[in-house]
MIDOSE-1310 file (N, C-alpha, C; in nm, 2 decimals, decimal comma, always signed):
residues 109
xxxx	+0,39/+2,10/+0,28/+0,27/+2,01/+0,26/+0,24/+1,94/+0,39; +0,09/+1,92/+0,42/+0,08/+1,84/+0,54/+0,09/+1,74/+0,55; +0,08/+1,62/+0,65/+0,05/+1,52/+0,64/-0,02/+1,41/+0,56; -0,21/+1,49/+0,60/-0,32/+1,47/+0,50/-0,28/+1,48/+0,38
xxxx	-0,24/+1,58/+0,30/-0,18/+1,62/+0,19/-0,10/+1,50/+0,16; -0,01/+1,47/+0,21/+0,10/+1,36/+0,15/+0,01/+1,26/+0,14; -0,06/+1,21/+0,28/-0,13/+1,06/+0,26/-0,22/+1,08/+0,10; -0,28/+1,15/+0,14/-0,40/+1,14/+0,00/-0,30/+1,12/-0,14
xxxx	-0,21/+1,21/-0,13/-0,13/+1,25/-0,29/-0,06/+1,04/-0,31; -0,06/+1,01/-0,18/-0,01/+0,85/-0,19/-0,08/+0,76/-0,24; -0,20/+0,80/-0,18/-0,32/+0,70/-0,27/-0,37/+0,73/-0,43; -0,33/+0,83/-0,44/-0,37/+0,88/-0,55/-0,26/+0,82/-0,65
xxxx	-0,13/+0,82/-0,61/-0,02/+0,78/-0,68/-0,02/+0,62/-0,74; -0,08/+0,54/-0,57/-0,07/+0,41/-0,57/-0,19/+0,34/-0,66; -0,30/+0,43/-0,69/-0,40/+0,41/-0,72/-0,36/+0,42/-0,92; -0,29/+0,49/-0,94/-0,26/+0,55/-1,05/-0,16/+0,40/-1,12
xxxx	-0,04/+0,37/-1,04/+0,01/+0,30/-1,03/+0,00/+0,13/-1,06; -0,11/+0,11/-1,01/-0,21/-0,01/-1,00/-0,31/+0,01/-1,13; -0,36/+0,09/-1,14/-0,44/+0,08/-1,27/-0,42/+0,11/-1,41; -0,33/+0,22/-1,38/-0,29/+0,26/-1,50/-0,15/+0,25/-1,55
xxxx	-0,03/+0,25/-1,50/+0,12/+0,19/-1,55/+0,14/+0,06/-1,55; +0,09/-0,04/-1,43/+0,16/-0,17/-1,45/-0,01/-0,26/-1,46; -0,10/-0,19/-1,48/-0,23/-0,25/-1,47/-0,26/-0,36/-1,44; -0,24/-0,41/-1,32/-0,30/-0,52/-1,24/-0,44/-0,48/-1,21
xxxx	-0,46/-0,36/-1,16/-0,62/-0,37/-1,09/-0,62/-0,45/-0,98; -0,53/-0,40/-0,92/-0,54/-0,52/-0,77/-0,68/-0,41/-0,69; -0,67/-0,35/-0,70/-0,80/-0,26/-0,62/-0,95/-0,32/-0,66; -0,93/-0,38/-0,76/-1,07/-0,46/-0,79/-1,08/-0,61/-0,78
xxxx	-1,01/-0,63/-0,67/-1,01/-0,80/-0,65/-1,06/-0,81/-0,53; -1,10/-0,92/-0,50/-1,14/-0,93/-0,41/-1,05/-0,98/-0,29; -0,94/-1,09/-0,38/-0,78/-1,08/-0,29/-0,73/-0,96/-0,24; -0,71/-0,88/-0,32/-0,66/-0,79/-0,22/-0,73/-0,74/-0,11
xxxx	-0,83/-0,71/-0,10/-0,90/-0,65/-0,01/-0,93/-0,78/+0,11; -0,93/-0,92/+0,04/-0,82/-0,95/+0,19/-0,75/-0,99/+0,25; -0,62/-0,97/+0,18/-0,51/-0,99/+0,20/-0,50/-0,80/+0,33; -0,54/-0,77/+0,29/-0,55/-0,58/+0,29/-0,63/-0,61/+0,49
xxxx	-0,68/-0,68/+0,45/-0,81/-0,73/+0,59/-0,68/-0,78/+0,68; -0,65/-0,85/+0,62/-0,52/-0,95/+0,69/-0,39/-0,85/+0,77; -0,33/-0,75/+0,69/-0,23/-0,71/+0,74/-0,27/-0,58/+0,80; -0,39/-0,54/+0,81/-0,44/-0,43/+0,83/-0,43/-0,39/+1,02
xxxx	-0,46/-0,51/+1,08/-0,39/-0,55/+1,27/-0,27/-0,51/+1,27; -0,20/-0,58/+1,18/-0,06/-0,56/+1,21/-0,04/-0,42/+1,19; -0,10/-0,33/+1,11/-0,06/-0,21/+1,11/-0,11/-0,16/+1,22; -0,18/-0,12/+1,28/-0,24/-0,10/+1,37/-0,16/-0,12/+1,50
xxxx	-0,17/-0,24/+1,50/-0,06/-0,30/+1,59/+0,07/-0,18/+1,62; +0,16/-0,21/+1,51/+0,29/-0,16/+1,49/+0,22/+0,01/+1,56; +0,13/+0,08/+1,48/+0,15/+0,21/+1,50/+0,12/+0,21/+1,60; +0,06/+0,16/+1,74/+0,00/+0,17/+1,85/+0,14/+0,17/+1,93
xxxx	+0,24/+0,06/+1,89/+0,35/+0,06/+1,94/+0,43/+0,14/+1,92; +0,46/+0,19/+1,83/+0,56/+0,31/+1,77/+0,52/+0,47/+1,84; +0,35/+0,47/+1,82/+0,33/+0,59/+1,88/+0,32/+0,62/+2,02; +0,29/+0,47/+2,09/+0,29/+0,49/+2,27/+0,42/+0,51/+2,32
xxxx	+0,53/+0,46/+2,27/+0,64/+0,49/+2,32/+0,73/+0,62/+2,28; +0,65/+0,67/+2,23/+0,75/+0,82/+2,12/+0,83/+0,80/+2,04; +0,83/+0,71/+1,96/+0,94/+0,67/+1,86/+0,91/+0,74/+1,80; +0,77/+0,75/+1,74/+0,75/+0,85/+1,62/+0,62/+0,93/+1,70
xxxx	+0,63/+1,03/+1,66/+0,54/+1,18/+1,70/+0,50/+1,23/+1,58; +0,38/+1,32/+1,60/+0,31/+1,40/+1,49/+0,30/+1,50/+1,50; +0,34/+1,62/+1,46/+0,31/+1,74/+1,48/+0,15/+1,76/+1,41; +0,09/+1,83/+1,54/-0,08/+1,81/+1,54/-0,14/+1,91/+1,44
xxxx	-0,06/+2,03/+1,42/-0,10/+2,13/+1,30/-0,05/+2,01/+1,16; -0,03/+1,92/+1,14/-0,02/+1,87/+0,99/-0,07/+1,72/+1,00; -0,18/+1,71/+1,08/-0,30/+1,63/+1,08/-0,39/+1,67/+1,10; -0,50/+1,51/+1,07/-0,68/+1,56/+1,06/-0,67/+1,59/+1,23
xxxx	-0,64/+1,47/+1,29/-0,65/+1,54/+1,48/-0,70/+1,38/+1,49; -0,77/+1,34/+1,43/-0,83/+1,20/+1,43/-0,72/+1,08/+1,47; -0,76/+1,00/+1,57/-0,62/+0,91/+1,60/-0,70/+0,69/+1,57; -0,61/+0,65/+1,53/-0,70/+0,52/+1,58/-0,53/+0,46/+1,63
xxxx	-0,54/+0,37/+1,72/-0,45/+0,29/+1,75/-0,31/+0,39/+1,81; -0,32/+0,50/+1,84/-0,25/+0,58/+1,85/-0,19/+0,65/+1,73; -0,24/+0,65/+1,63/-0,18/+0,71/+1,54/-0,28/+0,80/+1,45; -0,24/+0,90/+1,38/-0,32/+0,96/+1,27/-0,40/+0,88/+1,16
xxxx	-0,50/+0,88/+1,15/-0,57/+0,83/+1,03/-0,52/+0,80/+0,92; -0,42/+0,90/+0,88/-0,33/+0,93/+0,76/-0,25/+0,84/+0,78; -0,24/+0,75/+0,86/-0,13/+0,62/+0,85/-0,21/+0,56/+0,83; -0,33/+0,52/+0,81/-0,40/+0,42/+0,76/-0,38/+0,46/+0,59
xxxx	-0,40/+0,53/+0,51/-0,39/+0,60/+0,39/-0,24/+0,55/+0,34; -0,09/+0,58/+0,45/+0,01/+0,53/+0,38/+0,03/+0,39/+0,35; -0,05/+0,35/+0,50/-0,03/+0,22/+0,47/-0,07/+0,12/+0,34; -0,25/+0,20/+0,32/-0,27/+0,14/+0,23/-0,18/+0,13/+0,08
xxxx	-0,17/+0,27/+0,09/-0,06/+0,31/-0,06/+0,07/+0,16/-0,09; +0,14/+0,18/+0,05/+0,20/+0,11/+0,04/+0,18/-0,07/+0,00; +0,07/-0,13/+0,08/+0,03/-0,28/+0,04/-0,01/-0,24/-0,09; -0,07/-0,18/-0,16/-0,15/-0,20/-0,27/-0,02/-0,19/-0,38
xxxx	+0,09/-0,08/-0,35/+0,22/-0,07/-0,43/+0,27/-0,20/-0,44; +0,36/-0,26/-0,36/+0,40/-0,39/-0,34/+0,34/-0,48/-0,36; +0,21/-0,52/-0,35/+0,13/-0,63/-0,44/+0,13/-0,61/-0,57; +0,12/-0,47/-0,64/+0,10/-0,42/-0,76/+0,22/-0,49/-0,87
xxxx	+0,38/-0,44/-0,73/+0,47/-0,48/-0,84/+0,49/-0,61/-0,82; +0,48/-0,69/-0,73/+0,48/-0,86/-0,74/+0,40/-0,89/-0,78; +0,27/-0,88/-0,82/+0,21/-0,92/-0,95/+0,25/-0,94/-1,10; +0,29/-0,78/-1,08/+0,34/-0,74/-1,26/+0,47/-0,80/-1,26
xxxx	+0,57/-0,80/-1,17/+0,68/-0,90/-1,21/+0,68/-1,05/-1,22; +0,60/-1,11/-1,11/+0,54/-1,25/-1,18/+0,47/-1,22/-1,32; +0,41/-1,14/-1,32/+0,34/-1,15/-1,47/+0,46/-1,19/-1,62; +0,56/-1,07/-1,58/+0,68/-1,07/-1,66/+0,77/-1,19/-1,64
xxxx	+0,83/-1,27/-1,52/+0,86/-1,38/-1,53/+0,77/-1,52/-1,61; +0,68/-1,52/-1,57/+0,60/-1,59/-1,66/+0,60/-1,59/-1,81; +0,58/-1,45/-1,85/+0,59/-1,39/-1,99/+0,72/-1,44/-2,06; +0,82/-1,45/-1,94/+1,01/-1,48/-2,05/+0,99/-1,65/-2,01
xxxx	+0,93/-1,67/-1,95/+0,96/-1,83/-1,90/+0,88/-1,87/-2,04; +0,76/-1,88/-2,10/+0,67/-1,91/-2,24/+0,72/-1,89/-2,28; +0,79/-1,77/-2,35/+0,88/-1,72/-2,46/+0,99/-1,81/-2,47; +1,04/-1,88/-2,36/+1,17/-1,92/-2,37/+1,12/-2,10/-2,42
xxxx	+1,02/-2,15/-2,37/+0,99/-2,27/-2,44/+0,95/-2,28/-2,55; +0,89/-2,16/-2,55/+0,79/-2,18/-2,72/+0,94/-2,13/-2,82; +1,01/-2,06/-2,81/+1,14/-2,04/-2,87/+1,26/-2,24/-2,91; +1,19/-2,27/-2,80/+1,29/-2,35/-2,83/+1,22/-2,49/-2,88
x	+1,12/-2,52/-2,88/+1,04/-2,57/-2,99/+1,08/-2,56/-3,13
């Protein structure tokens, strides 16, 4: 599987993930997108550094070819997967903290 292939099948996952298992809908807020605004440098950042020095390399047959910051496009894609995952589940687990914290006062009423 390529690259491309992986990135997309990630958004697809994280997308799936977010709306439909733990249903936050963080993709429909307006916070996320910019919180998303916010860390989006630092990615950039990081990949410019990672890829100028050869930490990490791409084999150019399993990318678009497309680069920003020295890196494949398709790291923009994981990254997103990734922020939107991790906001997804610290949402839904504060949600659940919350949920046993009520439970536990209104029980003891």
């Amino acid at each position: 599987m390529s690259y491309t292939a992986l990135a997309l099948s990630s958004i697809a996952f994280s997308l799936v993930i977010d709306l439909l298992v733990l249903k936050t809908s963080l993709i429909r807020r307006k916070a996320f997108w910019t919180s998303y605004a916010i860390i989006l440098p630092f990615q950039l950042l990081t990949n410019w550094w990672l890829t100028s020095r050869n930490i990490v390399m791409y084999d150019p047959r399993t990318i678009l070819g497309k680069r920003l910051a020295g890196a494949p496009l398709e790291d923009l894609l994981f990254g997103f997967s990734l922020i939107l995952l991790v906001l997804s589940a610290w949402v839904w687990l504060g949600r659940i903290k919350a949920w046993k914290r009520a439970s536990t006062v209104n029980s003891k009423k």
